[in-house]
C-alpha positions as CSV (number, residue, x, y, z in Angstrom):
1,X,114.7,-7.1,22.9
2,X,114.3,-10.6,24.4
3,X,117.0,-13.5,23.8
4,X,114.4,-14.6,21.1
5,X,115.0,-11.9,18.9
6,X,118.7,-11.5,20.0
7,X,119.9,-12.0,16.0
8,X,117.1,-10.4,14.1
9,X,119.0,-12.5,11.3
10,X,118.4,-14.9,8.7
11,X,118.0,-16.4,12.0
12,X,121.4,-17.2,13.3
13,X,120.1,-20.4,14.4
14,X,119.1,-21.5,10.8
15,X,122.0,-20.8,9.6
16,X,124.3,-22.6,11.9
17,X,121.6,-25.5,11.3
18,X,122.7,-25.6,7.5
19,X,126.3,-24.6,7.9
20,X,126.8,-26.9,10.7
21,X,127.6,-30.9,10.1
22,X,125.9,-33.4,12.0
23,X,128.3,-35.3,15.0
24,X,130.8,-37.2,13.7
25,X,130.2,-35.4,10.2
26,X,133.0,-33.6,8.6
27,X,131.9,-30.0,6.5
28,X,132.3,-29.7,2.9
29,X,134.1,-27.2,1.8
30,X,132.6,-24.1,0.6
31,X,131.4,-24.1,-2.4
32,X,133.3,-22.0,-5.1
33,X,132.3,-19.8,-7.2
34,X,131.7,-20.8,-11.3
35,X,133.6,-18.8,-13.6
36,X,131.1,-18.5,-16.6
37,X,132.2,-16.8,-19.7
38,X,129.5,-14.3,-20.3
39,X,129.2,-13.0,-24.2
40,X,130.7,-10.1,-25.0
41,X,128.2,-7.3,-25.4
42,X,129.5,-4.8,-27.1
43,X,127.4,-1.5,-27.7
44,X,124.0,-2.6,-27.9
45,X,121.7,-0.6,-29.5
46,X,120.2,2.2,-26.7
47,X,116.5,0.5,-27.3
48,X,118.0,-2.4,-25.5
49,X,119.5,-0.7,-22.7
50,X,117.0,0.3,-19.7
51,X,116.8,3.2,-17.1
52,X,116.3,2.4,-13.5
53,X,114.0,5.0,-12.5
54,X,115.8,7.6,-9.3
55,X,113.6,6.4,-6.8
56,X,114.4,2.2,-7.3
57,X,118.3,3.3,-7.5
58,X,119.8,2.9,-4.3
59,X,123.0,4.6,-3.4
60,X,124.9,2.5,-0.4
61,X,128.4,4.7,0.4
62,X,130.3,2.4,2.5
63,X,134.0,2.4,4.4
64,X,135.0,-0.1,1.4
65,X,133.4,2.2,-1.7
66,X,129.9,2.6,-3.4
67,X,127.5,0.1,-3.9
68,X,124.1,0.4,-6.1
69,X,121.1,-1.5,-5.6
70,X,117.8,-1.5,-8.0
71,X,115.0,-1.9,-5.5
72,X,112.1,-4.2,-6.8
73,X,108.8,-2.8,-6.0
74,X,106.7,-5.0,-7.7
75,X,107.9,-8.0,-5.9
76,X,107.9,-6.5,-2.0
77,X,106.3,-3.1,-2.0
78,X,106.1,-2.4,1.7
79,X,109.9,-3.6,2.4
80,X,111.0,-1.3,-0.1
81,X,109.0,1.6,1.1
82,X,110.2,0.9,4.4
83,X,114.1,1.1,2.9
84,X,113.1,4.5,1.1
85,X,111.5,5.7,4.7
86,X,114.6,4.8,6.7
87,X,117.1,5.9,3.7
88,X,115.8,9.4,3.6
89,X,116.0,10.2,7.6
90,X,119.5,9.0,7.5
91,X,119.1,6.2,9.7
92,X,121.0,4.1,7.9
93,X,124.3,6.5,7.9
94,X,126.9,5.6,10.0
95,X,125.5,2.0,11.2
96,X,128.3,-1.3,11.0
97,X,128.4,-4.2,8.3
98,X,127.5,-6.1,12.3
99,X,127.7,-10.0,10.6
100,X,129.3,-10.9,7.9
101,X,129.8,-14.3,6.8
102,X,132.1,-15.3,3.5
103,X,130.3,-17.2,0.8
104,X,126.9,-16.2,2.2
105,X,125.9,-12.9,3.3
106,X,126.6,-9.3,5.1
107,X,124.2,-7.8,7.2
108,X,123.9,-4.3,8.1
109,X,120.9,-1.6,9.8
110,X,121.1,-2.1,13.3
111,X,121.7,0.9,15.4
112,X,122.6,-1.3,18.2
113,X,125.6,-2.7,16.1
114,X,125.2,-6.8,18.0
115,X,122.0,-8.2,16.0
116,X,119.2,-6.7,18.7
117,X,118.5,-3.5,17.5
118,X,116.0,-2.2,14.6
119,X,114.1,1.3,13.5
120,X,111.2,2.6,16.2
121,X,108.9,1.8,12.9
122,X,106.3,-1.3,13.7
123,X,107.7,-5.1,12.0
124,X,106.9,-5.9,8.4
125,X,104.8,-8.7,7.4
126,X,106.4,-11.0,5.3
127,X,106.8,-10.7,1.3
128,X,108.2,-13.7,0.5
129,X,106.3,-14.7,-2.8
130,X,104.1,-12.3,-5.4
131,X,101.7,-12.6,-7.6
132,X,102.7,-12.3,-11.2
133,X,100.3,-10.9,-13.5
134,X,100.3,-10.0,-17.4
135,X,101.5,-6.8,-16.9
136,X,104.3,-7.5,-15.0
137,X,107.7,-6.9,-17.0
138,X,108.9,-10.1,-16.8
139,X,111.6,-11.9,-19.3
140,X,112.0,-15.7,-19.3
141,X,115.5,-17.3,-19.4
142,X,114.9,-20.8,-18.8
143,X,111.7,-23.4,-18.2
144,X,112.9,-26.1,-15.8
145,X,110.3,-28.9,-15.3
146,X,106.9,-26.4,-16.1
147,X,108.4,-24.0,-14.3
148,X,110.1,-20.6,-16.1
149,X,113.3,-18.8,-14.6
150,X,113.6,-15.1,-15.5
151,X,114.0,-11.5,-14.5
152,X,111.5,-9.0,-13.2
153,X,113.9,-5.8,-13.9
154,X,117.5,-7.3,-12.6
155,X,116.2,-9.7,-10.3
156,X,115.8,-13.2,-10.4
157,X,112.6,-15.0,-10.0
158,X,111.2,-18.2,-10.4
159,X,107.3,-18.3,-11.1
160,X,105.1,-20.7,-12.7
161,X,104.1,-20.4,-16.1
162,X,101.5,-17.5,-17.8
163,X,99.1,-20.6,-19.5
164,X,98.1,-20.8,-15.8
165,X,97.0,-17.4,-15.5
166,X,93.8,-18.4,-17.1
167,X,93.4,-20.8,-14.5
168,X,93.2,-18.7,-11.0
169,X,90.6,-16.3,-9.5
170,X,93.0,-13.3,-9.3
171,X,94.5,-14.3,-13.2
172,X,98.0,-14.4,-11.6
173,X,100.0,-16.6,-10.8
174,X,102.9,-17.5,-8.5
175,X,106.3,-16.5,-8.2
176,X,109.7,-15.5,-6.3
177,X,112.5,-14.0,-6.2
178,X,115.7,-16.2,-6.1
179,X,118.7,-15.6,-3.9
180,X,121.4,-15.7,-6.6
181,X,125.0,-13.2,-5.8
182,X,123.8,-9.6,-5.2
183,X,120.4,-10.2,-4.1
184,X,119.2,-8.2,-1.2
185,X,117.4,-9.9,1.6
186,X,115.0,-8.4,4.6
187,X,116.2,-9.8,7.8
188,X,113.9,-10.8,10.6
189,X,113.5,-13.2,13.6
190,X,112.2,-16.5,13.9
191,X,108.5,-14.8,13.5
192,X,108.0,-14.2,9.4
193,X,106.8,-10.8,10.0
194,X,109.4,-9.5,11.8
195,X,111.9,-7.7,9.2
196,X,112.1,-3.8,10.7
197,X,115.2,-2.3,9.7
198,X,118.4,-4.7,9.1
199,X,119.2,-6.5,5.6
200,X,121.7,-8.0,4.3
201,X,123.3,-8.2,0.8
202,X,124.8,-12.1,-1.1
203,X,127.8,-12.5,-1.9
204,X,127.1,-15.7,-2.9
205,X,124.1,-17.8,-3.8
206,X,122.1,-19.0,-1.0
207,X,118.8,-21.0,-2.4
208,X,117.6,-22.6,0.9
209,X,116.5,-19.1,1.8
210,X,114.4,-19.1,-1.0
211,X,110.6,-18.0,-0.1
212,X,112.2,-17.5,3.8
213,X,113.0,-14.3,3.9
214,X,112.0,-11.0,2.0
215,X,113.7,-9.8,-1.4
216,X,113.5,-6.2,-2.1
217,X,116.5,-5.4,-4.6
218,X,119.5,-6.5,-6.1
219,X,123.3,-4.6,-6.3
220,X,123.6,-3.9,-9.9
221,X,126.9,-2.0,-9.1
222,X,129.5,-2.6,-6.1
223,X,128.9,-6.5,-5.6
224,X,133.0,-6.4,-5.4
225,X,132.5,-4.1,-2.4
226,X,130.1,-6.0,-1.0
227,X,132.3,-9.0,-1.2
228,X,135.1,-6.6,0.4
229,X,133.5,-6.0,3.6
230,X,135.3,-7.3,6.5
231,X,134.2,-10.7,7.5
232,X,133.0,-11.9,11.0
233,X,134.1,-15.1,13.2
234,X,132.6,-18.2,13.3
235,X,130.1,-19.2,13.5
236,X,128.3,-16.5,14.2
237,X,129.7,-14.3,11.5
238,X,129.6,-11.1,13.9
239,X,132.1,-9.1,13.3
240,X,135.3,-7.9,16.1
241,X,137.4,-4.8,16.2
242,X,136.0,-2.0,14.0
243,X,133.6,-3.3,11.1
244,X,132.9,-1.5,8.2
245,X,130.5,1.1,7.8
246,X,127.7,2.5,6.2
247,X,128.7,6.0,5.8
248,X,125.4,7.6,3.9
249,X,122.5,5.9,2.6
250,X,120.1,7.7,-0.2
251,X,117.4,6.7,-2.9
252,X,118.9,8.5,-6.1
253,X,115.4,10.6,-6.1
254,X,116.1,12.3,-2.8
255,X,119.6,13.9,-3.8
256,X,120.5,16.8,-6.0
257,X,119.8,15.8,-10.3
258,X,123.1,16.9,-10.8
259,X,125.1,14.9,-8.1
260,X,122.6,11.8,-8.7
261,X,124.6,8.7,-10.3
262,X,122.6,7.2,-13.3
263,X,122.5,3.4,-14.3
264,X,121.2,1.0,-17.3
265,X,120.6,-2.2,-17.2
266,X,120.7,-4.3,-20.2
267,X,117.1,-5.0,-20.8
268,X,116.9,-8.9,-19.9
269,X,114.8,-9.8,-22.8
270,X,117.1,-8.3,-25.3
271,X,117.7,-10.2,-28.5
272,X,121.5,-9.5,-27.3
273,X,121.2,-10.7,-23.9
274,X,119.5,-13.9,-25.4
275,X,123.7,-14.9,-26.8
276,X,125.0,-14.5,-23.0
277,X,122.3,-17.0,-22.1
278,X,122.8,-19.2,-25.0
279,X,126.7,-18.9,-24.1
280,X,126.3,-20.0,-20.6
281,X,123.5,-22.6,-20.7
282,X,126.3,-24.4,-23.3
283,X,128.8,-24.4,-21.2
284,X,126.8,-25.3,-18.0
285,X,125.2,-27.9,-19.4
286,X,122.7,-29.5,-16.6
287,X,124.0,-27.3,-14.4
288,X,122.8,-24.7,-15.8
289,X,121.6,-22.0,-13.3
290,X,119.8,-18.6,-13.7
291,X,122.8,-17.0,-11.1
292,X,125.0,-17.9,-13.5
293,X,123.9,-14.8,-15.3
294,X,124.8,-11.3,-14.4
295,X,123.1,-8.2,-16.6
296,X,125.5,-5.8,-17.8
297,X,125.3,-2.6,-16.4
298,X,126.5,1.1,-17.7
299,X,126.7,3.3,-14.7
300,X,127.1,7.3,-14.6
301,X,128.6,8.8,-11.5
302,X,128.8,12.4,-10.6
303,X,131.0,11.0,-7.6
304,X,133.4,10.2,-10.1
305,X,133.9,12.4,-12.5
């Protein structure tokens, strides 16, 4: 690959233009995480509780343990055919955590293991926003200034609101996904349509790479491995020595029924779920943000048993 697509990142160059301070500048600290008391859900009834379907239930096995990720096919369709495609050859098994950078993000599916590398599969155009329709199974949380905050199976979006629907050719309207803890991002070069084969997962929220790069999931299970994996230098977040590893990647629908792990999600639109977000919008006050919520999950795993 040519020095211009030397990171295929969230371009290493934008980040170090928002991490860095201007001359003379000192950096802020990063910011810490919010410790939120969520409301205690305690068996809900099973109507509230929802099935990801096998073949939107990632299975990440890792050096550090197992991470699960709900991928969101309504929001980027062709990225998340592309992660099926590349999951079920194996590609992904075996390849480093290459850059990994605390309180933002670790990236992972380069074969090349420095940034440079990707599948033999053509780029990806960009998905950065969708269309939101009537039929899309979405639940609102919030309606900041005409806007409405919710979730489109676990993921966080922001779209504008359904009395507009009315109002466009297509009767959709607009929308995307927000990069709150967990989220999983398409990385690419300085090109939009350029995401191939690496992605990265947040450990932290990241919103100025909102509508900049392609969402295709979230980690419903595992973020605390995710926030495990061993962390790169600065500033360039790659990491030395040995990193860790992807050891097997799999969609749930490609493996065995009886060794598959299962997981629900509490159904975001729950009249249960609506006391966590009452909860936390009172205690974050104006601060109040929709990645201060985190949908309980109940997970069954053959792996351990």
């Amino acid at each position: 690959m040519c020095p211009a697509n030397a990171m295929k990142v969230l371009s290493g160059m934008m980040v170090l233009a928002l991490a860095t301070p201007a001359a003379g500048q000192e950096a802020a600290p990063p910011a810490q995480p919010v410790e939120v008391p969520q409301a205690t859900v305690a068996q809900p009834p099973s109507q509230d509780w929802r099935l990801v379907a096998p073949e939107n239930l990632l299975i990440i096995d890792t050096t550090r343990g197992r991470i699960l990720v709900e991928l969101a096919p309504a929001i980027a369709p062709l990225h998340v055919e592309r992660i099926r495609l590349l999951s079920g050859i194996g590609f992904y098994d075996g390849l480093a955590w290459h850059r990994v950078i605390d309180w933002f993000m670790a990236q992972t599916g380069d074969p090349l293991g420095t940034g440079e590398g990707q599948s033999a599969y053509p780029d990806l155009p960009g998905e950065f926003t969708f269309r939101r329709g009537p039929d899309m199974d979405f639940a609102p949380v919030a309606a900041p200034m005409g806007a409405l905050l919710g979730f489109v199976g676990s993921l966080p979006v922001q779209t504008q609101p359904a009395e507009l629907m009315s109002r466009t050719s297509d009767g959709k309207v607009h929308g995307w996904a927000v990069y709150c803890p967990g989220v999983a991002g398409m990385a690419r070069d300085e090109n939009p349509d350029t995401a191939n084969s690496q992605f990265f997962l947040m450990r932290q929220a990241y919103p100025s790479l909102d509508k900049r790069y392609t969402v295709w999931g979230r980690v419903i299970a595992g973020l605390d491995v995710v926030r495990a994996l061993k962390t790169g230098e600065e500033p360039s977040g790659m990491v030395p020595g040995e990193p860790d590893r992807m050891l097997r990647v799999r969609v749930a629908s490609d493996l065995p029924v009886e060794s598959r792990p299962a997981a629900r999600v509490l159904d975001a639109g729950s009249p249960i779920f609506a006391t966590t977000i009452a909860s936390v919008r009172l205690h974050r006050g104006a601060d109040f943000s929709i990645c201060d919520l985190e949908l309980p999950v109940q997970v069954s795993d053959p792996a351990f048993r």
